[in-house]
N, C-alpha and C positions, 0 to 999 in steps of 0.2 A: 504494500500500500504506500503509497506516497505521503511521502511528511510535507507539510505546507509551512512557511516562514511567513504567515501575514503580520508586517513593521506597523507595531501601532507607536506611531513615534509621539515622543513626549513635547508642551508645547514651547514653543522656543526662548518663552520667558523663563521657564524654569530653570531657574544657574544651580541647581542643582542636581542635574538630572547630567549623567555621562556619558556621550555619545558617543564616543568609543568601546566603553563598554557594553551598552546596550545591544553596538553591532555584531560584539565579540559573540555574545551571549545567543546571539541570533542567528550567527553560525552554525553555532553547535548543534540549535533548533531542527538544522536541519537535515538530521541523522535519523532514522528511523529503524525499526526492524530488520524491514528487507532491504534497506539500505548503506551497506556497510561500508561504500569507499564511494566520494564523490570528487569530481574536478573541481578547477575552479569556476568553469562556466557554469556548470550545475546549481554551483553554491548560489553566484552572482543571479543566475535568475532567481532561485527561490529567495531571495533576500533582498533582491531590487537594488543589490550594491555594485558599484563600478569596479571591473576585474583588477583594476592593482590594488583597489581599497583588501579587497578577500585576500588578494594574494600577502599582505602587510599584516592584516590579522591570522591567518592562517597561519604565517611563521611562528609569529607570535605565542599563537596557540599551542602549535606544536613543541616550541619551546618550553612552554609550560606545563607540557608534559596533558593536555588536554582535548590534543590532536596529537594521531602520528601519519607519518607520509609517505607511502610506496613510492620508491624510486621507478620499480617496471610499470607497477600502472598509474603512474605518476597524478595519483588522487589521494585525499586525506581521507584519515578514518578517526573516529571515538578514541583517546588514550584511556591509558589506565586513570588518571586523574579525574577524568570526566566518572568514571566506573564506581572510583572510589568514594566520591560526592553520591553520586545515586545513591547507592548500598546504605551508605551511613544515611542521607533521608528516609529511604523503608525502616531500617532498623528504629527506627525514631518513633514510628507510628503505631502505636498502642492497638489500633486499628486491626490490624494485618493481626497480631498475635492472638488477640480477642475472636476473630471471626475466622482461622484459618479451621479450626476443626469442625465448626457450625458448616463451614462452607463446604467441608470435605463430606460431610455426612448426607449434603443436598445433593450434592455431585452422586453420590453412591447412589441415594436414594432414587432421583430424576434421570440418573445415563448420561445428563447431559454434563455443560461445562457452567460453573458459577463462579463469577468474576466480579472483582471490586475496581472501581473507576476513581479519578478526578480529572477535573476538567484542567485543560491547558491550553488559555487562548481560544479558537475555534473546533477544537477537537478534545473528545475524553482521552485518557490514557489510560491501561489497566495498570493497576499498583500489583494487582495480584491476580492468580487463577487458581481452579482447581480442577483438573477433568481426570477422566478415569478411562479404560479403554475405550469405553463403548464412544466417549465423548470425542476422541483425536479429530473424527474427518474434519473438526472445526479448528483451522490451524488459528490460535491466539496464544500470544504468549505476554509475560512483563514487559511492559513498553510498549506494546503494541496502540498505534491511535487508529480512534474512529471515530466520525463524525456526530455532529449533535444533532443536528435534524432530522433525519433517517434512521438515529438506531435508538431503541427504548433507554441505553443506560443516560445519553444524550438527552431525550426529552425529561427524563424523570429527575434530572438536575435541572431543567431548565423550571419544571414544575415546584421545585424544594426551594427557590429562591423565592426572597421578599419580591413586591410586585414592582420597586425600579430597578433594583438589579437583572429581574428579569427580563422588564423594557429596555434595559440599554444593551444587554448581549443582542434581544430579539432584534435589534437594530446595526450591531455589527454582523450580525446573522443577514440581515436583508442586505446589507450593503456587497458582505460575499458571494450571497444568491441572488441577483435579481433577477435571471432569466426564469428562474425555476418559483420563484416566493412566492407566485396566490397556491399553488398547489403544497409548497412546503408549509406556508401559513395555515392554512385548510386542516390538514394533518398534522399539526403542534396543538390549534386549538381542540380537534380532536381529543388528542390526548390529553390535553389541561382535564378536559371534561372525565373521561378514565381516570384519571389521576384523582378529581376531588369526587369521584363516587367509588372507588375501589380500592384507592391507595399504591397505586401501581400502573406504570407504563408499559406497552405490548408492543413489539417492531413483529409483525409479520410480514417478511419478504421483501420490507421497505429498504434495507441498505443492503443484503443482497437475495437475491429471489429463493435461494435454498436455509434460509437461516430464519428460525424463528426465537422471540426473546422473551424476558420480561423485566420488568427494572423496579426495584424499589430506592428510594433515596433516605439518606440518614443523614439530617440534619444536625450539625454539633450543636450541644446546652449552649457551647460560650460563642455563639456569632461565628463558627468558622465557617468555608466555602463546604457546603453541602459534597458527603460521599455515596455513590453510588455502586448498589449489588445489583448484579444481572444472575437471570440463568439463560445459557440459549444453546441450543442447537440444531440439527436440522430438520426442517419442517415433516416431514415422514414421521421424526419420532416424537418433537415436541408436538404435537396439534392445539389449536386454537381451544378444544377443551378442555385437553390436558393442559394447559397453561396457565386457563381460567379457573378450574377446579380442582386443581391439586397443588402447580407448583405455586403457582398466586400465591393462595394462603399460608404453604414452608416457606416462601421469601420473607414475608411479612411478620412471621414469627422469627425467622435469623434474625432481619435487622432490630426487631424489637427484644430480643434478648441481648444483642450488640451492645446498643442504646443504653440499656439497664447496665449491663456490664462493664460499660466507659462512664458515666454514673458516677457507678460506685467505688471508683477507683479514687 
């Protein structure tokens, strides 16, 4: 899947704000899963920066040990420094430990795969997974991003937010869709409506035609940015029933045992 670098750049009054770093940081953006070694023209488009700009941060990066750089296929990849920052943010998240065996037990229980999200910019990312065999044909792994309008874990974050936060993504939302938005629009408010009568968002077939989901979100006590559990798999085996009438209701007991359990910590 392709990672996107959309530059929301900061506004020019602010002397505080580091435009160099910002760019640095936006580089690295743009690494993805199945993307492990990019040029510089790659970089420069996904970033909308001028190729000697990438090529000065790039060094740089790499110097720091936060990019390394194949001399044969003369593209940069992730270092270990970038690797090492990640790790230590998962380890951080009380989150992931509290809900790994809940999730493992959903996975057993459904065949499919149950996954926790946050949001980054205009796409989720998964913090975590669990699947089991039956679950594999769905290749998702940590780090992996997916879209927010198209997939249940996506809506059901957009659902968990207070109602400006959610008007102001809805609107960097429309600004990166506009060829597609009354039919994306259409189908978000949809889901608001699922969302405030059931407690949960549903992707059937919407991001991609063989994949069906379901999304609950877990809004932190102290004002943090809403986290999101999925479960999904492929339509054959999750069905629109089965989703409504079974896992529906185990998702909504994981994240509410989550919930209790970050609580009372």
């Amino acid at each position: 899947m392709a990672s996107t670098a959309f530059v929301k750049r900061a506004p020019k009054k602010d002397r505080h704000f580091v435009t160099a770093l910002a760019r640095g940081l936006d580089i690295l953006r743009c690494f993805g899963p199945t993307e492990r070694w990019l040029g510089n023209q790659e970089i420069a488009q996904r970033t909308k920066l001028p190729k000697p700009t990438v090529s000065r941060l790039a060094y740089t990066l790499v110097r720091l040990g936060h990019l390394r750089y194949s001399e044969s296929l003369e593209k940069y990849g992730l270092g270990s420094s970038v690797v090492s920052l990640g790790f230590a943010a998962l380890a951080q998240m009380d989150v992931r430990r509290i809900a790994r065996p809940l999730m493992q037990a959903l996975s057993e229980h459904t065949g499919a795969a149950v996954n926790l999200g946050i949001r980054d910019r205009l796409q989720m990312v998964y913090i975590d997974t669990y699947r089991n065999a039956a679950s594999h044909s769905i290749q998702v792994d940590v780090g992996w991003r997916i879209p927010i309008l198209t997939t249940s874990m996506g809506r059901a974050y957009l659902c968990a937010l207070d109602e400006p936060k959610r008007l102001a993504l809805l609107d960097e939302l429309k600004q990166a869709n506009r060829a597609d938005w009354p039919k994306l629009k259409k189908r978000m408010d949809e889901a608001f409506e699922e969302y405030q009568r059931e407690g949960w968002c549903t992707g059937l077939g919407d991001w991609r035609r063989e994949v069906h989901a379901i999304a609950v979100p877990l809004a932190p006590a102290d004002g943090a940015d809403p986290i999101v559990f999925s479960c999904s798999g492929t339509a054959f085996h999750l069905t629109s029933e089965k989703l409504l009438q079974d896992v529906g209701p185990r998702l909504l007991t994981v994240v509410g045992n989550v919930r209790a359990a970050l609580e009372g910590n």
